[in-house]
C-alpha positions in Angstrom: -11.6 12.5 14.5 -10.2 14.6 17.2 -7.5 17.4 16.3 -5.1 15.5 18.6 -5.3 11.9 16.5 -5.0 14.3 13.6 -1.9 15.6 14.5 -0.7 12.2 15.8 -1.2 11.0 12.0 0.1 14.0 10.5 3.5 13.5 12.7 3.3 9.9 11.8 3.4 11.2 8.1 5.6 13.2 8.7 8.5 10.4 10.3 8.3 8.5 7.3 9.0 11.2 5.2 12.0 11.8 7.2 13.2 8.4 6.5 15.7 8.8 3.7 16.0 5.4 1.8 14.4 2.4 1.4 16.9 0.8 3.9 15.6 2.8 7.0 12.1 2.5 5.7 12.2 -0.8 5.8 13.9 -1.1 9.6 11.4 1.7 10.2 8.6 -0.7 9.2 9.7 -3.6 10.9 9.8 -2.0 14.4 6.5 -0.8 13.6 4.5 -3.8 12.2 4.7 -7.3 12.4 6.3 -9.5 9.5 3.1 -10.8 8.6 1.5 -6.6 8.8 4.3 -6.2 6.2 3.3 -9.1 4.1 -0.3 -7.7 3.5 0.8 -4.7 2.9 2.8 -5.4 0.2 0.3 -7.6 -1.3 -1.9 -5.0 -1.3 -0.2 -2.8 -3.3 0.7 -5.7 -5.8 -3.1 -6.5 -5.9 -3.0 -2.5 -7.2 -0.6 -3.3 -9.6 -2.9 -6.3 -10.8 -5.8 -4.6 -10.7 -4.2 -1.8 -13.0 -3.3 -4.9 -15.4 -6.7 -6.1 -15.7 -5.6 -9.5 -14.1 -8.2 -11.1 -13.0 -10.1 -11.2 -9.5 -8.9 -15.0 -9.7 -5.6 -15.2 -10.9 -5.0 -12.4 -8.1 -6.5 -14.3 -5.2 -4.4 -17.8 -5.7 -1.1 -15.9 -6.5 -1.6 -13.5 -3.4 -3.7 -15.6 -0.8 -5.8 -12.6 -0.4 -10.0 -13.7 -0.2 -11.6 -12.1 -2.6 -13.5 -9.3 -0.1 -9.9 -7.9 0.2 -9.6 -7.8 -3.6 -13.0 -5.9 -3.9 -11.9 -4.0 -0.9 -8.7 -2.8 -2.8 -10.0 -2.6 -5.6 -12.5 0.1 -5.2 -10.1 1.7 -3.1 -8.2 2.0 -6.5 -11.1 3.4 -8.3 -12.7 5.7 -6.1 -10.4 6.2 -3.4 -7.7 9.0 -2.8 -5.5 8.1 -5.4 -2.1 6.7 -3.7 -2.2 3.5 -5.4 -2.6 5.6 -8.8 0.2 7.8 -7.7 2.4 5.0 -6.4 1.9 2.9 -9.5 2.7 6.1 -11.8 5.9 7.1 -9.6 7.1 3.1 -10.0 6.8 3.3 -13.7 8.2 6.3 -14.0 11.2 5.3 -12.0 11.4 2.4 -14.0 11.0 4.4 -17.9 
């Protein structure tokens, strides 16, 4: 990737943690994605959540309408990928305990 897209993401980054609530995240995301963008998203992460349950790949595809490639998808991002749904999922317990 180019150092310009790099810094393009980086400043991207860096505008949404410039946001300072939940409130202007969420109008910040809805000028930037479509409702149905939004949608997936979510259900991503709540596939993470799932996942970290130990629901299974079935249950998780008729409650979230995601196919089952998407699951797989998500889920080895999960395992073996950078580690934000980890960190998210801790930080939302956290907040929560």
């Amino acid at each position: 990737m180019s150092t310009e897209k790099n810094e393009a993401i980086k400043e991207f980054f860096q505008a949404i943690l410039s946001l300072k609530n939940s409130q202007e995240l969420s109008r910040f995301c809805h000028d930037l994605l479509s409702a149905h963008e939004i949608k997936e998203i979510a259900y991503r992460y709540q596939v993470a959540k799932m996942l970290k349950a130990k629901v299974p790949y079935c249950k998780i595809e008729a409650e979230t309408g995601l196919s089952s490639a998407t699951i797989a998808k998500i889920s080895h991002d999960f395992k073996k990928g950078a580690g934000g749904y980890k960190l998210a999922l801790k930080r939302m317990e956290d907040k929560v305990h």
